[in-house]
Chimera marker file (.cmm) of the C-alpha trace (Angstrom):
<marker_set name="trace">
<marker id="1" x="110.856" y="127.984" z="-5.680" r="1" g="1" b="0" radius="0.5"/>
<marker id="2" x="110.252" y="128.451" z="-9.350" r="1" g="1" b="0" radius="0.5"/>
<marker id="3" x="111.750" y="130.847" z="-11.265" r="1" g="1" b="0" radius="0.5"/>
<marker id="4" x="109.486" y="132.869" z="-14.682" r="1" g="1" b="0" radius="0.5"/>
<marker id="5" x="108.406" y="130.113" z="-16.937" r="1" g="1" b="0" radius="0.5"/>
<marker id="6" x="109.629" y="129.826" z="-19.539" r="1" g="1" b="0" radius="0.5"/>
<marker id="7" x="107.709" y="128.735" z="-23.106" r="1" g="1" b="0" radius="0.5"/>
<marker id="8" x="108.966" y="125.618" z="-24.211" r="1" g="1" b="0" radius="0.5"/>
<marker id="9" x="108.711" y="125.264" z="-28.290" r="1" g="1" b="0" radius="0.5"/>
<marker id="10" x="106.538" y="122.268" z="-29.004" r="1" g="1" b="0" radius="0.5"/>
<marker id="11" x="102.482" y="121.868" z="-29.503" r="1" g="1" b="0" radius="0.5"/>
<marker id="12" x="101.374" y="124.060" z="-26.975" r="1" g="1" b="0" radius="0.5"/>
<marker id="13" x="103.527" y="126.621" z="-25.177" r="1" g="1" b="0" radius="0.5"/>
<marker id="14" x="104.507" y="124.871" z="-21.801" r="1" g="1" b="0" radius="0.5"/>
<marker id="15" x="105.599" y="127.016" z="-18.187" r="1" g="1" b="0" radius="0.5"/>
<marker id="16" x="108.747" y="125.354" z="-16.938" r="1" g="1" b="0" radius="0.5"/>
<marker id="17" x="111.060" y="125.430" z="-13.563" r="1" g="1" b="0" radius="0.5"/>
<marker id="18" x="114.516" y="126.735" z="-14.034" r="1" g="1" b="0" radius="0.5"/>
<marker id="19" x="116.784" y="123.896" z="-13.778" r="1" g="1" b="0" radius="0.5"/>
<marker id="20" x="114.811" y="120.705" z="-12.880" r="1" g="1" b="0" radius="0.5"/>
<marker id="21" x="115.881" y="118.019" z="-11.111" r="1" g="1" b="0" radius="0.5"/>
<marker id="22" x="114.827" y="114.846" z="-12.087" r="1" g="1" b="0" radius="0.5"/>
<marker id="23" x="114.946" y="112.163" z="-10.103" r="1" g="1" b="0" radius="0.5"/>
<marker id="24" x="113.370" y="109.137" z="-11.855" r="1" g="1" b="0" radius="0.5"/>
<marker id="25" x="113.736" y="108.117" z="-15.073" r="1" g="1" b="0" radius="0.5"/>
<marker id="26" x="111.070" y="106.304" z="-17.472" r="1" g="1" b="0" radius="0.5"/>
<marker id="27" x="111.200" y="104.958" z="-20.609" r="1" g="1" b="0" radius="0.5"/>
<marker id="28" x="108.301" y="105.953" z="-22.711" r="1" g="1" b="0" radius="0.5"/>
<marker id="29" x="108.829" y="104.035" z="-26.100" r="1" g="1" b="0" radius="0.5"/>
<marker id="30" x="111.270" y="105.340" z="-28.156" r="1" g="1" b="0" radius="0.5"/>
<marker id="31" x="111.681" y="108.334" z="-25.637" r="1" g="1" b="0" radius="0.5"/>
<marker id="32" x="112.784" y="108.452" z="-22.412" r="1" g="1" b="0" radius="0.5"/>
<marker id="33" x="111.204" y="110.951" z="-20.216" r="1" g="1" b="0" radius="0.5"/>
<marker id="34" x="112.127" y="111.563" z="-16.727" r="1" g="1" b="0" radius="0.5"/>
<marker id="35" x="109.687" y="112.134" z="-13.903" r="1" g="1" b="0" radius="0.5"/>
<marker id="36" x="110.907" y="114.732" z="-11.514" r="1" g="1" b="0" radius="0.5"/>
<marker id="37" x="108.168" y="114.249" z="-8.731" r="1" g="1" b="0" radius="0.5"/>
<marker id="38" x="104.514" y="113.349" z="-8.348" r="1" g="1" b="0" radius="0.5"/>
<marker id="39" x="102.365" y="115.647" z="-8.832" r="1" g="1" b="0" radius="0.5"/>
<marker id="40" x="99.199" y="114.000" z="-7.632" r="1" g="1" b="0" radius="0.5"/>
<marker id="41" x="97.523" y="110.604" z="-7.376" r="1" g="1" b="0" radius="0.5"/>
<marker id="42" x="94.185" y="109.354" z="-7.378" r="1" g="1" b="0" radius="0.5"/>
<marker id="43" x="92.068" y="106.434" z="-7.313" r="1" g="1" b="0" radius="0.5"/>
<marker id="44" x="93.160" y="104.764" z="-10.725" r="1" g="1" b="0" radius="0.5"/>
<marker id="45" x="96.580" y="106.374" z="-11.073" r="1" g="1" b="0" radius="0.5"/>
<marker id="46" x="98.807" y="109.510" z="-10.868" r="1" g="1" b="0" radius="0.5"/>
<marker id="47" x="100.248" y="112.959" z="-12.225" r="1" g="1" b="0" radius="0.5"/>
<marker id="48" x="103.762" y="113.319" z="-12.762" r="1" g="1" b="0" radius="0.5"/>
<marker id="49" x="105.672" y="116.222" z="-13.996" r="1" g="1" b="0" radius="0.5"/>
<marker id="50" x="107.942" y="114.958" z="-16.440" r="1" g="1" b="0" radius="0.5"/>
<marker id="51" x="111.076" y="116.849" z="-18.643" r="1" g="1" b="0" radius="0.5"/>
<marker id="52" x="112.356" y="115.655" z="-21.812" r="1" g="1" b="0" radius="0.5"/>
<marker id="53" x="115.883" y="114.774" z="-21.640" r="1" g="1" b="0" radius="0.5"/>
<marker id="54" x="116.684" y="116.231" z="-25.302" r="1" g="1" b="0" radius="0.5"/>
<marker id="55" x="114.942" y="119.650" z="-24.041" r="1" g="1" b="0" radius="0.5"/>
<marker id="56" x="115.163" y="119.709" z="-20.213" r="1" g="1" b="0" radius="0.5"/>
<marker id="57" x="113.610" y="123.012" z="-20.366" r="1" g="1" b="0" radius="0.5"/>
<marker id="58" x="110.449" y="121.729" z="-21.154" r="1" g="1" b="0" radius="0.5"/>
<marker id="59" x="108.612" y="120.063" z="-18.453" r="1" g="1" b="0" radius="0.5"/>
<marker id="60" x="104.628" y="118.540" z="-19.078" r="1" g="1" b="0" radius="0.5"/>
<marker id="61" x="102.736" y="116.856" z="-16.870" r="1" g="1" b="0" radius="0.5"/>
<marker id="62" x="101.784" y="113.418" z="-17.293" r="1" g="1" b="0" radius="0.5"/>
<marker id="63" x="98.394" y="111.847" z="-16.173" r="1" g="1" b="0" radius="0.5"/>
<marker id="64" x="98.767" y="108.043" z="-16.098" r="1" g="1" b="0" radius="0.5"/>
<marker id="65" x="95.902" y="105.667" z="-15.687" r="1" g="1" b="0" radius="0.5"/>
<marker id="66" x="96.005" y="102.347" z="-15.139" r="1" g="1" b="0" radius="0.5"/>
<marker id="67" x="93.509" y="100.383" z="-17.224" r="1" g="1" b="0" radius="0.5"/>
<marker id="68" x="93.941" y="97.197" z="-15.515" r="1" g="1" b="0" radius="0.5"/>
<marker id="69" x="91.583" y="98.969" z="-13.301" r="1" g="1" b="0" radius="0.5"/>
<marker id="70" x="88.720" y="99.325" z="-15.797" r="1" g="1" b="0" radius="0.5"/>
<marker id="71" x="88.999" y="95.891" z="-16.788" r="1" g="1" b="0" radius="0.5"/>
<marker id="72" x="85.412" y="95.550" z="-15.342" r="1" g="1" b="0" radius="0.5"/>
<marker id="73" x="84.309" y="99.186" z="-15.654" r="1" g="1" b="0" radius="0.5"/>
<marker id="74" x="83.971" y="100.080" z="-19.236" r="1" g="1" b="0" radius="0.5"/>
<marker id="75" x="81.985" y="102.835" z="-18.584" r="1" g="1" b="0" radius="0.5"/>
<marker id="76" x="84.786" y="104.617" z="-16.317" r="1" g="1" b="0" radius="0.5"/>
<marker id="77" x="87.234" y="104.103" z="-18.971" r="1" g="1" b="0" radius="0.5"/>
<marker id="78" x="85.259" y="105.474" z="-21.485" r="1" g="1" b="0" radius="0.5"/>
<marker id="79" x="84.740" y="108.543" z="-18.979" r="1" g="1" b="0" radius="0.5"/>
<marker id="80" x="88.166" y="109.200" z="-19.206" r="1" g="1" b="0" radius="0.5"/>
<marker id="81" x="88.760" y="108.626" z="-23.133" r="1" g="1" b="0" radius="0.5"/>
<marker id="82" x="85.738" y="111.571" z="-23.266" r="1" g="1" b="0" radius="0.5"/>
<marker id="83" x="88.024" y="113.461" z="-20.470" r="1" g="1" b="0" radius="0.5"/>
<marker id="84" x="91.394" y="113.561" z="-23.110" r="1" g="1" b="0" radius="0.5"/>
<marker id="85" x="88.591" y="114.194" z="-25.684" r="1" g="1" b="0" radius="0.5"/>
<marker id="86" x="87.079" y="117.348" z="-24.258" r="1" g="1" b="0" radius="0.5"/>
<marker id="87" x="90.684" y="118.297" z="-23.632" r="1" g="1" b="0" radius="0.5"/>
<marker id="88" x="92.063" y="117.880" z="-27.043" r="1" g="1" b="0" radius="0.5"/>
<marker id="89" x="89.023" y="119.964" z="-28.723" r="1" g="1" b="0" radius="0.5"/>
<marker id="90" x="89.270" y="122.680" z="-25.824" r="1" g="1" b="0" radius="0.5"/>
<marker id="91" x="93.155" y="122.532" z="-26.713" r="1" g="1" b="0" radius="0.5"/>
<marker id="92" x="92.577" y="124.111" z="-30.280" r="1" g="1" b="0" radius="0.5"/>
<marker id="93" x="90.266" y="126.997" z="-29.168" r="1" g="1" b="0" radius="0.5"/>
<marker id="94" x="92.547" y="130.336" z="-27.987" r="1" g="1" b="0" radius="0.5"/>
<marker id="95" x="92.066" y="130.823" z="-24.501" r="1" g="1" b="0" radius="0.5"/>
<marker id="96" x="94.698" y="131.259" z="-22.041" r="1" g="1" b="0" radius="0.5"/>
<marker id="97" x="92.873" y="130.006" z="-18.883" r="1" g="1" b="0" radius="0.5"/>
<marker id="98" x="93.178" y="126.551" z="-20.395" r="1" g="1" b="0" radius="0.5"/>
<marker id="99" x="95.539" y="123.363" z="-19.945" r="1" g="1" b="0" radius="0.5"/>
<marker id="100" x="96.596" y="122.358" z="-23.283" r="1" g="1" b="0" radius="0.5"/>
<marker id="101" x="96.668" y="118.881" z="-24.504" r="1" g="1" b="0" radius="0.5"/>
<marker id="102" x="99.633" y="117.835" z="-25.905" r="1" g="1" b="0" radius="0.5"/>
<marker id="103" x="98.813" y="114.008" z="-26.381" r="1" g="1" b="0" radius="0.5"/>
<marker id="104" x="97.692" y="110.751" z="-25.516" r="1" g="1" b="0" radius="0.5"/>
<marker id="105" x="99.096" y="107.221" z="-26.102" r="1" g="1" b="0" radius="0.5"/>
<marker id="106" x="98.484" y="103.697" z="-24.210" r="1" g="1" b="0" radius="0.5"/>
<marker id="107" x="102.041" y="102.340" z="-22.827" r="1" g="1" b="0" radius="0.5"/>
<marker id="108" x="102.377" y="99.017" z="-22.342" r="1" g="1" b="0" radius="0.5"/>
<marker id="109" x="105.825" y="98.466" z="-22.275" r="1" g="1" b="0" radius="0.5"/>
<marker id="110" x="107.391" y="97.207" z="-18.881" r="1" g="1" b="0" radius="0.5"/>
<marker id="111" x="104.471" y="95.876" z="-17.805" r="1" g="1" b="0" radius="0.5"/>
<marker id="112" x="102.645" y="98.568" z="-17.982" r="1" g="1" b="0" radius="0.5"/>
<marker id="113" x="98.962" y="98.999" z="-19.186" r="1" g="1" b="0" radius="0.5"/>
<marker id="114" x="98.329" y="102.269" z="-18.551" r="1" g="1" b="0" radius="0.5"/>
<marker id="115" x="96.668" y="105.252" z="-20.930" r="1" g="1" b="0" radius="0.5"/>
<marker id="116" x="99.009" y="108.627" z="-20.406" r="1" g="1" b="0" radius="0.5"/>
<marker id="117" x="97.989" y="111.755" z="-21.032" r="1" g="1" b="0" radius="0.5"/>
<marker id="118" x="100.337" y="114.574" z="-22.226" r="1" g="1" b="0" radius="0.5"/>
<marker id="119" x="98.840" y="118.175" z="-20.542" r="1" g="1" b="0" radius="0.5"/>
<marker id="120" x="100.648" y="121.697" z="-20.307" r="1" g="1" b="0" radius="0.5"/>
<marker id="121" x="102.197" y="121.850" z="-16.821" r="1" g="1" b="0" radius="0.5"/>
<marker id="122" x="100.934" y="124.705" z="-14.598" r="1" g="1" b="0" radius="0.5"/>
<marker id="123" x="102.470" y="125.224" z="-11.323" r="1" g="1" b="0" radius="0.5"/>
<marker id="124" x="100.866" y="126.018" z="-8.277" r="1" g="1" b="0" radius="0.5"/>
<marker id="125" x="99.307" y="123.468" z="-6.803" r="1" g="1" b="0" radius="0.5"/>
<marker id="126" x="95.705" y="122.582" z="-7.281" r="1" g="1" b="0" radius="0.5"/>
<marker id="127" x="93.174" y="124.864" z="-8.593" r="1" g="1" b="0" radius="0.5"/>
<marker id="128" x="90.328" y="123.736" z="-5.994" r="1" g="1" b="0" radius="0.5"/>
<marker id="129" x="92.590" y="124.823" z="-3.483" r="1" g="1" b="0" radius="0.5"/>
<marker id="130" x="93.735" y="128.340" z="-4.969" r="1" g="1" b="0" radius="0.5"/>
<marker id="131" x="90.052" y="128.863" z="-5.420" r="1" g="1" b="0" radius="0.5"/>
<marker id="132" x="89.431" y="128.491" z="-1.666" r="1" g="1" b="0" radius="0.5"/>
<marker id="133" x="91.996" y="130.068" z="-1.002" r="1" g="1" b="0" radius="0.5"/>
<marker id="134" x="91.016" y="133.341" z="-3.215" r="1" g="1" b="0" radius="0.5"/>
<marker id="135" x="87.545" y="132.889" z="-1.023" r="1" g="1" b="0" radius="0.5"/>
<marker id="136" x="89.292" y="132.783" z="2.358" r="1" g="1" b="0" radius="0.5"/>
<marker id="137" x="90.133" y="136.410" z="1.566" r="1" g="1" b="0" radius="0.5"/>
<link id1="1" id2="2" r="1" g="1" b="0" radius="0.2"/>
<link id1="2" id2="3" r="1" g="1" b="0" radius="0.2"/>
<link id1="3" id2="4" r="1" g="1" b="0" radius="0.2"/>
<link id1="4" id2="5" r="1" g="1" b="0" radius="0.2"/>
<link id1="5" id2="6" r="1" g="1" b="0" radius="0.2"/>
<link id1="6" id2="7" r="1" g="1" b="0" radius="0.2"/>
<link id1="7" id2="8" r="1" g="1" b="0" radius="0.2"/>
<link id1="8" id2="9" r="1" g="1" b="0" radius="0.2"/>
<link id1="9" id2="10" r="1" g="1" b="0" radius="0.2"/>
<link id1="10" id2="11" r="1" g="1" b="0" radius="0.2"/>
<link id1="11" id2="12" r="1" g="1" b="0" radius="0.2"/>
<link id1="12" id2="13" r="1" g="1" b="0" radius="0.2"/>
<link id1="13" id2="14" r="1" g="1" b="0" radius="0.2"/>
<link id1="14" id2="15" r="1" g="1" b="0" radius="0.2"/>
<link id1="15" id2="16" r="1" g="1" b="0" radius="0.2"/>
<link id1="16" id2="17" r="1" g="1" b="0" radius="0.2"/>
<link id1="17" id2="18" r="1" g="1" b="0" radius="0.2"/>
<link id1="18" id2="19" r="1" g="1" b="0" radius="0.2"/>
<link id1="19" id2="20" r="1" g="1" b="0" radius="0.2"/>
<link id1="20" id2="21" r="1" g="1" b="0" radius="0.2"/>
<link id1="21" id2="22" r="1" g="1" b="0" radius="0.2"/>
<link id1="22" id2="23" r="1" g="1" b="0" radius="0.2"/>
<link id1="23" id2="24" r="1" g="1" b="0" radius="0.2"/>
<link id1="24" id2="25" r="1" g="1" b="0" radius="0.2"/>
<link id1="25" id2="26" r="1" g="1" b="0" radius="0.2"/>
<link id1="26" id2="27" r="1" g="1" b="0" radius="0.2"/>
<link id1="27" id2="28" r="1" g="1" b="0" radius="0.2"/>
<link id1="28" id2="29" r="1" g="1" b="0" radius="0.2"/>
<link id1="29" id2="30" r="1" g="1" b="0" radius="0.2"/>
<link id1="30" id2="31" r="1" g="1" b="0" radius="0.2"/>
<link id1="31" id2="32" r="1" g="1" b="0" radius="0.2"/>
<link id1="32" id2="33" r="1" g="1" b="0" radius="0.2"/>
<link id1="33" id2="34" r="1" g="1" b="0" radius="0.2"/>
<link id1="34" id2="35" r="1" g="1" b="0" radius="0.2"/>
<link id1="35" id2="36" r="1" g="1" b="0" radius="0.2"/>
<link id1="36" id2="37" r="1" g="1" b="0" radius="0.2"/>
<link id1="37" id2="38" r="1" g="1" b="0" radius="0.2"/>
<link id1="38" id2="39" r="1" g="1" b="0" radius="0.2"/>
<link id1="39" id2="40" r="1" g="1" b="0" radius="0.2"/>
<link id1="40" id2="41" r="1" g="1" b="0" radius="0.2"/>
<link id1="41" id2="42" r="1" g="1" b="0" radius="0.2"/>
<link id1="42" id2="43" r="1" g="1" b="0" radius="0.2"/>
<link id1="43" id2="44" r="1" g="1" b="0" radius="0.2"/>
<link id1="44" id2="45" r="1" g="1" b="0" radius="0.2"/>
<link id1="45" id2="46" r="1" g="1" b="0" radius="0.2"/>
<link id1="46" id2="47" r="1" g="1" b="0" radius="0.2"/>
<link id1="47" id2="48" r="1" g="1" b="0" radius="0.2"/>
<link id1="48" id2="49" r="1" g="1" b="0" radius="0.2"/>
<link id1="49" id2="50" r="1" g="1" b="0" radius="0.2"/>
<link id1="50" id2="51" r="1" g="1" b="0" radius="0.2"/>
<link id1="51" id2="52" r="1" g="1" b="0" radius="0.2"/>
<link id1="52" id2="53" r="1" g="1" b="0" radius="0.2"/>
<link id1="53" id2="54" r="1" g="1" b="0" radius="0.2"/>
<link id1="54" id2="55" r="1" g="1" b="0" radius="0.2"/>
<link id1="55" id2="56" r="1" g="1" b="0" radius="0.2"/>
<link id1="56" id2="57" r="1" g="1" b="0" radius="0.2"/>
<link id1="57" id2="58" r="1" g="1" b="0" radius="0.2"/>
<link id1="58" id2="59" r="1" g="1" b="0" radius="0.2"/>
<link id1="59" id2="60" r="1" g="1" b="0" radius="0.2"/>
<link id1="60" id2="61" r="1" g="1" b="0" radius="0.2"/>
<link id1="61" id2="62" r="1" g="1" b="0" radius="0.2"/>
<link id1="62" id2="63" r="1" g="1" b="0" radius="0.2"/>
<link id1="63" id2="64" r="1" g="1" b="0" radius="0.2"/>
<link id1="64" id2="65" r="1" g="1" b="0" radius="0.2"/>
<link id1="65" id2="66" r="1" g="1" b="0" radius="0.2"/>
<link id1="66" id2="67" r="1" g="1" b="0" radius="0.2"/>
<link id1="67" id2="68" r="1" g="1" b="0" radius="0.2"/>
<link id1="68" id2="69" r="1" g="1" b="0" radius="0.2"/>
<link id1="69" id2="70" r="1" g="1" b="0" radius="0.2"/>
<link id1="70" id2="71" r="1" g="1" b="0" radius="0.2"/>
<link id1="71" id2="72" r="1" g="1" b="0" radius="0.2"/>
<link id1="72" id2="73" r="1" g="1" b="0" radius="0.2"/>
<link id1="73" id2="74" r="1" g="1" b="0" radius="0.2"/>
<link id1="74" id2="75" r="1" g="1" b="0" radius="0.2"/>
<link id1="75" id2="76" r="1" g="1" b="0" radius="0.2"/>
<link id1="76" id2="77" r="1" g="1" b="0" radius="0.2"/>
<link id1="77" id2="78" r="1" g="1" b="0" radius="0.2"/>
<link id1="78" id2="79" r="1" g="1" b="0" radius="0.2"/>
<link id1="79" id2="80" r="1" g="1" b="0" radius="0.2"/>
<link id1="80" id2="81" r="1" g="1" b="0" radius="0.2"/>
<link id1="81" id2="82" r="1" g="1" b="0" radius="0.2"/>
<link id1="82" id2="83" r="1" g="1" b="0" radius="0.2"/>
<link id1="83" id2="84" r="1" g="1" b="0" radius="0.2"/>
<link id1="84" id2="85" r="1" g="1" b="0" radius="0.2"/>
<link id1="85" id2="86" r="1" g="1" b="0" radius="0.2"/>
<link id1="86" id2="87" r="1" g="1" b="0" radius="0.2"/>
<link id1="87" id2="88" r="1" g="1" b="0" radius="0.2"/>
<link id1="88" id2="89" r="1" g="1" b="0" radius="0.2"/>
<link id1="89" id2="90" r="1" g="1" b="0" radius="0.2"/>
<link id1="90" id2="91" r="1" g="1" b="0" radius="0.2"/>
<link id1="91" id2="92" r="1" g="1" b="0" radius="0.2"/>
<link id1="92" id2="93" r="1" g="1" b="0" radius="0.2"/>
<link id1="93" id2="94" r="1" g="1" b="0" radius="0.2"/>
<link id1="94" id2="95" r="1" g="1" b="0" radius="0.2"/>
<link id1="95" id2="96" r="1" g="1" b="0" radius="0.2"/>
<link id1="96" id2="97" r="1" g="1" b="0" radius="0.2"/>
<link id1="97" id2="98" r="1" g="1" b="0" radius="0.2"/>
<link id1="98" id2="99" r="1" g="1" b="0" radius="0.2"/>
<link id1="99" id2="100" r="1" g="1" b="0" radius="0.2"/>
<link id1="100" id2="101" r="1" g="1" b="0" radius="0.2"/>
<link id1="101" id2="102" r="1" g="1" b="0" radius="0.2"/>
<link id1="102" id2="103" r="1" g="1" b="0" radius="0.2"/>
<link id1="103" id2="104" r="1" g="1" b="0" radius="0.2"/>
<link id1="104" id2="105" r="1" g="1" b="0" radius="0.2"/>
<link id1="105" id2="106" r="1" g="1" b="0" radius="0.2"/>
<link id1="106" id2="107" r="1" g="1" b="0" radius="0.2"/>
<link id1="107" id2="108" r="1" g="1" b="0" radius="0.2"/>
<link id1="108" id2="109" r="1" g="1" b="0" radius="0.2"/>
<link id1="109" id2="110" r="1" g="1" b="0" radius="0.2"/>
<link id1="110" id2="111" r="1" g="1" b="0" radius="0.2"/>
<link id1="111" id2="112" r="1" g="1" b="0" radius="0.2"/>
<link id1="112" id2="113" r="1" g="1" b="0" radius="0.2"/>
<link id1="113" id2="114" r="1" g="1" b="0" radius="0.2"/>
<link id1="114" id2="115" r="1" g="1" b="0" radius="0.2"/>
<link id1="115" id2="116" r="1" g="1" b="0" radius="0.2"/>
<link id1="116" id2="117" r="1" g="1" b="0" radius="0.2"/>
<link id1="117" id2="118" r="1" g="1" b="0" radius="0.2"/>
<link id1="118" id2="119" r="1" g="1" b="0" radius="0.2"/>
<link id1="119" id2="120" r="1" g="1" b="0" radius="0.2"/>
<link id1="120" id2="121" r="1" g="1" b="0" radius="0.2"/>
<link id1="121" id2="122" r="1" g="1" b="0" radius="0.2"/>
<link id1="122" id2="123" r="1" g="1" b="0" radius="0.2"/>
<link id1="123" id2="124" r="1" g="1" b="0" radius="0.2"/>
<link id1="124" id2="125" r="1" g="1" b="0" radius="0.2"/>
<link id1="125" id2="126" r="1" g="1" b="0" radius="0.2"/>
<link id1="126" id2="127" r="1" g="1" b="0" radius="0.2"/>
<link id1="127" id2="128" r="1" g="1" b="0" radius="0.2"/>
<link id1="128" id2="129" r="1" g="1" b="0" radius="0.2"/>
<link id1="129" id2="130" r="1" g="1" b="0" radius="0.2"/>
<link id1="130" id2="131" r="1" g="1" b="0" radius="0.2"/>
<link id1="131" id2="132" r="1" g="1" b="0" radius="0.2"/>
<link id1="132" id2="133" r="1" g="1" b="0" radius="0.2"/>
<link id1="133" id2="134" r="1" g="1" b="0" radius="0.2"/>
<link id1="134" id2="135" r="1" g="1" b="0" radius="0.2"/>
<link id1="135" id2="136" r="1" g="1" b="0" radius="0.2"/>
<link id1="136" id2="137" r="1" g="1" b="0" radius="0.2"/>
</marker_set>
């Protein structure tokens, strides 16, 4: 069970567990982040919550998308460059119903070729279901 977030001091202010456990870690460039469990996944990749080593406080989720899957679907990848878009300009507007953005790079260190996206972490599960849920009653 999670405990209050917590605001982690960064870009956007960030709910966190109390003492997570990671149990994977990933090397993200010069930082290493470590994934402490899926989140979700999806037809062309996943959600991870992550936590910063240097600040294990601070937990984000990570939405990773493999663009070897768009290699002949230009017009889905640039669905989800207008996706981290939208986010980033929603990001700057004060609302606290929101996700924030906190950033987006393309990894392809490892192996990898895949375009991350850096999001506030909101636990809970997912809204679709908490929305059903609310209807249910």
């Amino acid at each position: 069970m999670l405990a209050e977030p917590k605001v982690c001091v960064g870009p956007a202010g960030v709910p966190v567990p109390n003492n997570p456990a990671p149990t994977k870690e990933q090397s993200s460039g010069t930082r290493k982040a470590q994934v402490v469990k899926i989140l979700g996944e999806g037809a062309f990749g996943e959600v991870k919550l992550v936590v910063d080593p240097r600040n294990p406080m601070c937990c984000v989720a990570l939405k990773c998308i493999d663009l070897r899957k768009f290699q002949n679907n230009s017009e889905a990848l640039n669905q989800f460059k207008k996706e981290a878009y939208l986010q980033r300009l929603l990001s700057t507007k004060e609302c606290d119903n929101m996700i924030r953005y906190i950033g987006m790079r393309v990894e392809t260190e490892g192996g990898l070729n895949e375009l991350q996206i850096y999001l506030e972490y909101a636990d809970g599960g997912e809204l679709f279901d908490q929305i059903g849920e609310l209807l249910r009653h």
